[in-house]
C-alpha positions as CSV (number, residue, x, y, z in Angstrom):
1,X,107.3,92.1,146.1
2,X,108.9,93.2,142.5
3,X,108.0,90.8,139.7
4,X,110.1,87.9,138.6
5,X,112.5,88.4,136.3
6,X,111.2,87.1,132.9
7,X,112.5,83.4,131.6
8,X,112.7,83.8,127.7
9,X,114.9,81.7,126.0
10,X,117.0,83.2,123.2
11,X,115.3,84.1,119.6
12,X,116.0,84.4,116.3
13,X,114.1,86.8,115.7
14,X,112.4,89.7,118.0
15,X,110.0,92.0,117.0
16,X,108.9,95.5,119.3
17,X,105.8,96.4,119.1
18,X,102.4,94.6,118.6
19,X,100.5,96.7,115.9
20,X,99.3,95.9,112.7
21,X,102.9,96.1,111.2
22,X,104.8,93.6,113.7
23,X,101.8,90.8,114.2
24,X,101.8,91.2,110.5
25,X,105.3,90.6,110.0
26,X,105.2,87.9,112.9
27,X,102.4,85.9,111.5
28,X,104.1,85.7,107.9
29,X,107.4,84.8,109.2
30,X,105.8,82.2,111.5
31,X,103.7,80.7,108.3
32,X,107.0,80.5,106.0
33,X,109.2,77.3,105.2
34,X,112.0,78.8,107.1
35,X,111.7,78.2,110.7
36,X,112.0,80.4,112.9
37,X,111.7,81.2,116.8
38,X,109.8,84.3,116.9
39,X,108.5,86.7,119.5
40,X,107.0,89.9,119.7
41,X,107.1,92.4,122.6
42,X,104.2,94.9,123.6
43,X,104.2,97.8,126.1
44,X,101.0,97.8,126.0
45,X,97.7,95.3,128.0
46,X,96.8,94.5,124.0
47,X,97.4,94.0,120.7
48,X,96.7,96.3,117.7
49,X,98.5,99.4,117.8
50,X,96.6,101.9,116.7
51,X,93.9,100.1,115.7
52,X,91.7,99.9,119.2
53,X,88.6,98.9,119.2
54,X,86.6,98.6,122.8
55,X,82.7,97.5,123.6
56,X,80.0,100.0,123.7
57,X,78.8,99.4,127.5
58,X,77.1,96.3,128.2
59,X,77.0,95.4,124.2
60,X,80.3,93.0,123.8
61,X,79.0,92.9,120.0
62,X,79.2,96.4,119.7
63,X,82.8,97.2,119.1
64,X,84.0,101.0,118.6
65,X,86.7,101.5,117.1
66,X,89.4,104.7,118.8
67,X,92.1,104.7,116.5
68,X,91.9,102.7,112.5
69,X,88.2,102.8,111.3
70,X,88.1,102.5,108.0
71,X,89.6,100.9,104.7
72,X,89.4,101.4,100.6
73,X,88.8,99.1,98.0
74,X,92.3,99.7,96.8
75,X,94.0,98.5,99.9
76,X,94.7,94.8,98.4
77,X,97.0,93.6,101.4
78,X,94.6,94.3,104.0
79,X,91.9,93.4,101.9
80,X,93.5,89.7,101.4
81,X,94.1,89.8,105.5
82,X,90.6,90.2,106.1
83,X,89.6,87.0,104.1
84,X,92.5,84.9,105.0
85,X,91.4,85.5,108.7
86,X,87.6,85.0,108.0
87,X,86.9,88.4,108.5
88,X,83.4,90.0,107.3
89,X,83.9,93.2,105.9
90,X,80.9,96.1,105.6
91,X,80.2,99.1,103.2
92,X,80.7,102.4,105.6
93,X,78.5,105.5,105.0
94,X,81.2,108.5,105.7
95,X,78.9,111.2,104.6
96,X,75.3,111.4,103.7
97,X,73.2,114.5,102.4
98,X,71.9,114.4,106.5
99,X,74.9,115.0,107.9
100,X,75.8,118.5,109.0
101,X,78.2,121.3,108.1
102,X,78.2,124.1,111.1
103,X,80.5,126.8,110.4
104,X,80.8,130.0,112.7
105,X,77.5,129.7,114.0
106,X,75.2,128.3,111.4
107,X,74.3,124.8,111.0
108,X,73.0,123.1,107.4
109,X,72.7,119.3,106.6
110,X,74.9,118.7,103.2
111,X,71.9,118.1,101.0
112,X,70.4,121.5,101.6
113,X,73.3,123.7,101.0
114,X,73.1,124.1,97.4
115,X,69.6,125.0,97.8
116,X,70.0,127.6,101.0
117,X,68.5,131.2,99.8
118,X,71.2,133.7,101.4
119,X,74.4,134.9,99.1
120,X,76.6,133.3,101.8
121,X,76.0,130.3,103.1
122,X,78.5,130.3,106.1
123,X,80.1,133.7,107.2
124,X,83.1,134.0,105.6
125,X,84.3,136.5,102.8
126,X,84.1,133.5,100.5
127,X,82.0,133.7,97.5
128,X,78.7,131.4,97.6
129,X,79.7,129.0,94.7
130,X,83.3,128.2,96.5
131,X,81.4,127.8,100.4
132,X,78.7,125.6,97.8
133,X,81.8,123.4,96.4
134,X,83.4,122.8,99.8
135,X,86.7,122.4,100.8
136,X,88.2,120.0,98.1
137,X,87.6,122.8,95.3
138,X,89.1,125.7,97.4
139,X,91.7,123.3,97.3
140,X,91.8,122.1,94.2
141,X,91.8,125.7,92.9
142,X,95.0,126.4,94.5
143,X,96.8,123.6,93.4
144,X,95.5,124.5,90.1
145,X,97.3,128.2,90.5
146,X,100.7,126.7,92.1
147,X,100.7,123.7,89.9
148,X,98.9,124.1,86.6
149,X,97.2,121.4,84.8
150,X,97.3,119.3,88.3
151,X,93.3,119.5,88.0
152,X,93.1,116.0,87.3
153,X,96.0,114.9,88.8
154,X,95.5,111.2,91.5
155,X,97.8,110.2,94.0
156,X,100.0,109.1,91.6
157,X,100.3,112.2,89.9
158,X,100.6,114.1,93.1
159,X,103.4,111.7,94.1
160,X,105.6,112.7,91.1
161,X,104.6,116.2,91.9
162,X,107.2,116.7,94.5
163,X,110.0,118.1,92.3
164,X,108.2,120.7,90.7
165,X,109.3,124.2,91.4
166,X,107.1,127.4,92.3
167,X,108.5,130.2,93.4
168,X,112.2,129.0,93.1
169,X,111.4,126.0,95.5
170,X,110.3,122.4,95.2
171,X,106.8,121.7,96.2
172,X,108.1,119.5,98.7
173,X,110.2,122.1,100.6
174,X,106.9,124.1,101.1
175,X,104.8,123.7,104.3
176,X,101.0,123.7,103.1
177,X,99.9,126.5,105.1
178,X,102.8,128.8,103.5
179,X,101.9,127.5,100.0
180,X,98.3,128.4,100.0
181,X,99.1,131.4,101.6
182,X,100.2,132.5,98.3
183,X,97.1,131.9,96.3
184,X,94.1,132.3,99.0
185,X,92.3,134.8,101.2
186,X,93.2,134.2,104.6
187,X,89.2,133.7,104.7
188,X,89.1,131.1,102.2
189,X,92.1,129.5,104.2
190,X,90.1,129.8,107.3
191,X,87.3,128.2,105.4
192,X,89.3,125.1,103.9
193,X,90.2,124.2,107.0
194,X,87.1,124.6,109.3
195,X,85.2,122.6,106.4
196,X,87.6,119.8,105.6
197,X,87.9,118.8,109.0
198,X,91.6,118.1,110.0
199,X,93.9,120.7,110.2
200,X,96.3,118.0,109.2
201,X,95.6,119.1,105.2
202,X,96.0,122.5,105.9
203,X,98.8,122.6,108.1
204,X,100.8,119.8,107.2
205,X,104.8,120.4,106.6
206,X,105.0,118.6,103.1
207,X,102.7,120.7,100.8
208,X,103.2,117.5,98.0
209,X,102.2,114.6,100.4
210,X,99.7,117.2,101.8
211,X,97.8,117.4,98.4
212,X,97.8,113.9,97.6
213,X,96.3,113.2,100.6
214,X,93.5,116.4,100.0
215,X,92.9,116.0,96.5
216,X,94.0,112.2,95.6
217,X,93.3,109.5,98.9
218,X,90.3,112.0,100.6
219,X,88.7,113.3,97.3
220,X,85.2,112.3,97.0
221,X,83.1,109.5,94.9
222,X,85.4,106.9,97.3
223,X,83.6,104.2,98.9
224,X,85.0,102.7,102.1
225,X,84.4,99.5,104.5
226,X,85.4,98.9,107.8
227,X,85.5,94.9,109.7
228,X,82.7,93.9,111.4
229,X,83.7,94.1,114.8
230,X,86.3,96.4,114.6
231,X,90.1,96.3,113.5
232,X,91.7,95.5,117.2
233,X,90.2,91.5,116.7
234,X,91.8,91.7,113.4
235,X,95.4,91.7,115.1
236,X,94.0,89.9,117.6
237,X,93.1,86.9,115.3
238,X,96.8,87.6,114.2
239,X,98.3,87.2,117.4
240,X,96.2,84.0,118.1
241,X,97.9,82.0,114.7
242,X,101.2,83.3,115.7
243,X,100.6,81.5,118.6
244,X,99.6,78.4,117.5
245,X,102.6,78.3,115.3
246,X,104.5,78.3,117.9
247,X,105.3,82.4,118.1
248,X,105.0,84.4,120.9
249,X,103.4,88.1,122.0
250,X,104.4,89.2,125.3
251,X,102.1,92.0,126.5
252,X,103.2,94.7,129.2
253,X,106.6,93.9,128.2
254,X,108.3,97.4,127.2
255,X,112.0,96.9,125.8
256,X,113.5,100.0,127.3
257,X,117.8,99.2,125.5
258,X,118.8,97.1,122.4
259,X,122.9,96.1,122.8
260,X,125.1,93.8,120.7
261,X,125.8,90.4,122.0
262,X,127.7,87.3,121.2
263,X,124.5,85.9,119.7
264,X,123.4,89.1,117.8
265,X,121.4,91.2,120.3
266,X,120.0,91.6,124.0
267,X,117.1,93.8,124.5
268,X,116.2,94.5,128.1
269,X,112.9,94.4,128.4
270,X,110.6,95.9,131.4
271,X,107.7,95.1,133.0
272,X,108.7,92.1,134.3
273,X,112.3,92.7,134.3
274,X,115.3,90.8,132.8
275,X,116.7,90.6,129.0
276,X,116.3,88.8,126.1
277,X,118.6,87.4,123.5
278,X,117.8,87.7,119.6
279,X,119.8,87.0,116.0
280,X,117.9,90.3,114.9
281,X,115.6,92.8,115.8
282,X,112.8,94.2,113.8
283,X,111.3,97.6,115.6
284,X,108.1,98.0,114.6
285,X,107.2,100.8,116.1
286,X,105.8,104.6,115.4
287,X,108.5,107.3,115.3
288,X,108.2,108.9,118.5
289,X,109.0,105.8,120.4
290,X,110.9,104.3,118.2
291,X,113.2,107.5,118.6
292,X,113.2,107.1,122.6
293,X,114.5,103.5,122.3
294,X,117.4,104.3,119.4
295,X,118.3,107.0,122.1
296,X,118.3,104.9,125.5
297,X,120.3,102.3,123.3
298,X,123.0,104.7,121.6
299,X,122.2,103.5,118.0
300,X,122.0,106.3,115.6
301,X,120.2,106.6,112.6
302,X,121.6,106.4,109.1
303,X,122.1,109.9,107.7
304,X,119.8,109.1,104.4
305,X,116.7,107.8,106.6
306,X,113.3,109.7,105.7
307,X,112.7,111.8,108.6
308,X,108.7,110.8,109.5
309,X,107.2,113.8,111.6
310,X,104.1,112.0,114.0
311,X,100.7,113.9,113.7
312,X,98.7,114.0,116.9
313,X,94.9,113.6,117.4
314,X,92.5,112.9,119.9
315,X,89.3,111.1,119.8
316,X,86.3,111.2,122.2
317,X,83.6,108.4,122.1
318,X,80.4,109.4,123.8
319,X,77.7,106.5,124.4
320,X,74.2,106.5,123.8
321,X,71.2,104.8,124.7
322,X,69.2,106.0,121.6
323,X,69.9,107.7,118.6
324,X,68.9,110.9,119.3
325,X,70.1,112.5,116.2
326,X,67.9,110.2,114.1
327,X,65.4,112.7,114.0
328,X,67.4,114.9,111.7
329,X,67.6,111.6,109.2
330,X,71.2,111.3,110.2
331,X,71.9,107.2,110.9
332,X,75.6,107.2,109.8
333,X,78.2,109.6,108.3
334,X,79.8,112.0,109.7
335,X,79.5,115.9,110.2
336,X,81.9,118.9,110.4
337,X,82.0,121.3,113.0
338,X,84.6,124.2,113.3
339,X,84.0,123.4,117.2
340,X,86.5,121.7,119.2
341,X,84.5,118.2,118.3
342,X,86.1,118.7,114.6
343,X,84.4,115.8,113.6
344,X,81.0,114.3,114.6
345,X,81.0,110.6,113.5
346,X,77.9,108.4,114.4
347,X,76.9,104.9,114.2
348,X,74.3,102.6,115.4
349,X,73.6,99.0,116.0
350,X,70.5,97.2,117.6
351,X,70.7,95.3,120.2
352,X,71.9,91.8,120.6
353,X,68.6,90.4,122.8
354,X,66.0,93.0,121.2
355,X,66.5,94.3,117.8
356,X,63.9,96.8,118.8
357,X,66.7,99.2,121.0
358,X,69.2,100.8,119.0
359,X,72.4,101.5,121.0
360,X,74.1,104.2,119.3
361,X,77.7,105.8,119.6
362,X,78.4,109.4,118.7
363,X,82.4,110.4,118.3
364,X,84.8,113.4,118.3
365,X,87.8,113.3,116.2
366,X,90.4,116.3,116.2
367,X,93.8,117.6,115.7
368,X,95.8,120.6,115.5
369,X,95.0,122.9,118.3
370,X,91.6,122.1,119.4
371,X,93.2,118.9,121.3
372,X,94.2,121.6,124.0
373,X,90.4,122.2,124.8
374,X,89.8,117.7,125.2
375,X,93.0,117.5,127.2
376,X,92.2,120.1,129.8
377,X,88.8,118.0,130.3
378,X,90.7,114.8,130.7
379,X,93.7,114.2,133.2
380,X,92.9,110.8,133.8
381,X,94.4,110.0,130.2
382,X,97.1,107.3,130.9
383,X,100.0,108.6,130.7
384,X,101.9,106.3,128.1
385,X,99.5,105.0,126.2
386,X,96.6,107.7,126.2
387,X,93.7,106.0,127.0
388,X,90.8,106.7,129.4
389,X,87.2,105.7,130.3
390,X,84.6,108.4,131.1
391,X,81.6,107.5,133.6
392,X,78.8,108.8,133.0
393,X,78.2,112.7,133.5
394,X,82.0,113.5,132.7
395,X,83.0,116.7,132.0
396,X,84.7,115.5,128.3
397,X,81.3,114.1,127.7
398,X,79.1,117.0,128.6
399,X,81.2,119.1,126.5
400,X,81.0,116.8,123.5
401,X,77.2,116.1,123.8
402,X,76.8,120.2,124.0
403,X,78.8,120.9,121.0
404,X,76.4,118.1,119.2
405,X,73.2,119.5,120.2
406,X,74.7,122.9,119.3
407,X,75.7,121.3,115.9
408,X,72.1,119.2,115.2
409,X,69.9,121.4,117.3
410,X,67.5,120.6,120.3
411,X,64.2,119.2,119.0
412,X,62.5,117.3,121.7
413,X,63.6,115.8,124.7
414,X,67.7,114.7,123.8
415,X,69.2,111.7,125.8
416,X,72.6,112.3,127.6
417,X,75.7,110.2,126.8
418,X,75.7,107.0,129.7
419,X,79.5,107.0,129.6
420,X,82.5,106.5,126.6
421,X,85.9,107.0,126.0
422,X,89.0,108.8,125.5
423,X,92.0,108.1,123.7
424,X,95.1,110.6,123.1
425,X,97.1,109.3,120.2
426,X,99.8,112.0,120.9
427,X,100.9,109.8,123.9
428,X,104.1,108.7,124.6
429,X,103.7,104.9,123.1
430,X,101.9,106.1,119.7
431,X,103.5,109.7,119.4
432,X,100.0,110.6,116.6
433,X,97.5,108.5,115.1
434,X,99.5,109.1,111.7
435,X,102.6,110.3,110.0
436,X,103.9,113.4,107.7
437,X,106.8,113.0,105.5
438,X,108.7,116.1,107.0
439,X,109.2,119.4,104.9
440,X,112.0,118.6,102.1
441,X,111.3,115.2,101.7
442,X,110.6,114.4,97.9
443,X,107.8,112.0,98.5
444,X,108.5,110.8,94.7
445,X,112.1,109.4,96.2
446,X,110.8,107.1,98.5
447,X,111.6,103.8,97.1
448,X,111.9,101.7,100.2
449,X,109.2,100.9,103.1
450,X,111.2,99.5,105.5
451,X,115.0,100.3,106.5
452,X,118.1,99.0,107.9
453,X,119.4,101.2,110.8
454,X,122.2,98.8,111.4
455,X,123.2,95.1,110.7
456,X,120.8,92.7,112.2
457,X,118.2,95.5,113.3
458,X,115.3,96.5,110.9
459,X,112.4,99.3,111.3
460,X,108.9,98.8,109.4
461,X,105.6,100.5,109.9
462,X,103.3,102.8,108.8
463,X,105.9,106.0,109.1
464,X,108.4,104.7,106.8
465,X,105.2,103.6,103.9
466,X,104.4,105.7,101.6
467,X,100.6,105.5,102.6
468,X,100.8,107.3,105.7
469,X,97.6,107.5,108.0
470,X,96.3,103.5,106.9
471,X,96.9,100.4,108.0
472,X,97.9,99.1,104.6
473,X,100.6,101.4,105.0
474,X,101.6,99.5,107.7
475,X,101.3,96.5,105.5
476,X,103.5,97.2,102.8
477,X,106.2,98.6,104.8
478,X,106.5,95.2,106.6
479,X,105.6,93.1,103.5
480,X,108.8,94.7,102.2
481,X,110.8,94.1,104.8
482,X,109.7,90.5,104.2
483,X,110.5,90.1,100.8
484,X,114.3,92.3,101.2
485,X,115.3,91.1,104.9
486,X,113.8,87.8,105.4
487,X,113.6,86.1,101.6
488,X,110.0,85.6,102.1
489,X,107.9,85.5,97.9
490,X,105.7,88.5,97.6
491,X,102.3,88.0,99.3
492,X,99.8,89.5,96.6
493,X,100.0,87.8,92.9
């Protein structure tokens, strides 16, 4: 028997999509002294976006988080979220002197590679004091050739940075790959990006939002912190207040057609059939489906909107009984692997009935071309939404936990992963787990976080901020659609 139709009466305003950026948007809207019926509309079974966060096996306490993991000091809107929502925040560790560097064969923890004997420390024709340096001064030593004096340039700097000319083009009309190709070795290319980790800052199309990200956001001497419990409960905590002030967040409700109407809009919504009506329409959505929908529903978009390219990535989570890696000192952080696993992240937490057993969770993050290898090992991905859970003895799993042993070595008897997870952020509903200002777009220009793409419908999210790849991207785009669309004061002092 198909489902019933749904029974929604008409609302002033609508919001599509249920991550950070629409719950945010919804809860301030349903907090303000202008009343308004709101609801908000989710393809998904959750809330949260891209900020996922599911229970190490057994351990409801033990939250891992898929997609957002992490925030800075500097990210003041997320920060004030956190505390109005009674949220505990945590220092994060995201690389310690035991992590591990393992590059074409050879495998050193980070506080021994200054002091390793042979001229090379990794086998590359790069010179010992550059491999010594890392990635971020191979880097830095190009801009330093294509831009001089950008040496001590932030992301401010790098934002104004845009404009400048080399080689009879703007920085900004450079892909990074082509840039660098200019001024490095394909060897020390091949280097900086086995080393940094994400092809993303090598390969990205915008060489200026490419090197803020490399050498302003990701330089090091940051310090990071992440919620206790993960960042889905955040937007779950969200989505509970917009219910009690009399909001609404329809899950597994996919609006497939927006349309004018008498009233302002109807948006026909699937899942449980039917259509709803709405005074405006605010799509907070990533670009990919955000793109489907404007098709399906004949609305173009304004000539002069940013064009936000979506980056894929995939991320693996294999589940441990014991730390097994705690041997080699390593009890948080992060390594780098120029194996398909990218990134080895690793955390641990003792159990909730005996603090004596440490539960531990050991996690894969990649992009670029080594999420061909994870997705041959994984059909059971959704299709839409990207996500999977992996039983014990998987073949994603035994291919991750091989690639860590390969990475940290065998000493003694090594534990095998009891099951995890999979999540595809290049799926249909997300598109990537961030966003690229597209080659040509002068990153300094971008005035505006949020966008009109026609009268009574809005787009916000973390595609159209200027702080791509964080939540409090997200956060500002919406907090200025807010303060320009809805009248709302500025949040932050």
């Amino acid at each position: 028997m198909p489902p019933s139709p749904i029974d929604i009466a008409p609302v002033d305003i609508a919001i599509v999509g249920a991550g950070m950026a629409g719950l945010f948007l919804a809860w301030r809207l349903s907090q303000s002294e202008k009343p308004a019926r709101i609801a908000v509309f989710e393809s998904a079974g959750r809330v949260g976006g891209r900020a996922s966060t599911v229970s190490f096996p057994g351990e409801p306490n033990f939250g891992i988080d898929l997609g957002a993991m992490m925030l800075m000091p500097q990210h003041r809107l997320l920060k004030k979220l956190m505390a109005t929502l009674d949220i505990k925040l945590s220092g994060m560790d995201v690389v310690t002197g035991a992590n591990r560097l393992h590059l074409r064969g050879r495998s050193l923890p980070y506080a021994a590679i200054s002091r390793f004997a042979p001229r090379r420390l990794f086998a590359y024709d790069v010179t010992r004091r550059l491999q010594e340096k890392g990635p971020s001064r191979l880097l830095r030593k190009a801009a330093a050739l294509i831009l001089p004096g950008s040496e001590a340039f932030g992301s401010a700097e790098w934002n104004g940075a845009a404009g400048f000319v080399y080689r009879g083009r703007k920085l900004a009309d450079w892909a990074t790959w082509d840039v660098l190709a200019t001024v490095l070795t394909p060897e020390e290319m091949a280097f900086a990006e086995d080393a940094v980790g994400y092809s993303l800052l090598l390969r990205g199309p915008n060489a200026a939002e490419t090197f803020r990200l490399a050498l302003g956001e990701l330089s090091g001497g940051r310090s990071y912190c992440s919620p206790d419990g993960g960042f889905q409960p955040v937007a779950e905590r969200m989505a509970g207040r917009i219910a009690v002030s009399g909001g609404a967040v329809h899950l597994d409700h996919t609006v497939t057609a927006i349309a004018r109407s008498a009233q302002g809009m109807v948006l026909s919504v699937e899942g449980q059939g039917g259509t709803v009506e709405a005074r405006k329409v605010v799509l907070a959505l990533p670009v990919r489906p955000l793109r489907t929908l404007l098709e399906k529903s004949g609305i173009e978009q304004p000539s002069d909107l940013p064009a936000p390219e979506p980056w894929p990535m995939l991320t693996l989570a294999a589940c441990y009984a014991s730390p097994w890696w705690a041997r080699n000192g390593i009890a948080a952080g992060h390594s780098v692997t120029d194996l398909p696993a990218r990134q080895i992240w690793q955390f641990t937490k003792a159990d909730a009935r005996d603090a004596t057993i440490r539960r531990s969770v050991a996690m894969a993050y990649c992009d670029g071309r080594h999420m061909v290898f994870w997705r041959s090992l994984l059909p059971e991905l959704a299709r839409r939404h990207g996500f999977a859970v992996l039983a014990e003895g998987h073949s994603a799993l035994e291919a991750f936990h091989g690639q860590m042993v390969e990475v940290h070595g065998k000493h003694g008897a090594i534990s095998k992963p009891i099951g995890g997870f999979a999540q595809d952020w290049g799926a249909p509903a997300y598109g990537g787990a961030s966003h690229v200002w597209d080659r040509g777009i002068d990153i300094s220009g971008i005035k505006l976080a949020s966008h009109t793409l026609a009268p009574g419908i809005h787009v916000c999210g973390e595609a159209w901020s200027n702080n791509h790849g964080w939540i409090e991207g997200a956060l500002e785009s919406a907090e200025d659609l807010l303060q320009r669309e809805f009248g709302l004061d500025a949040w932050l002092a």
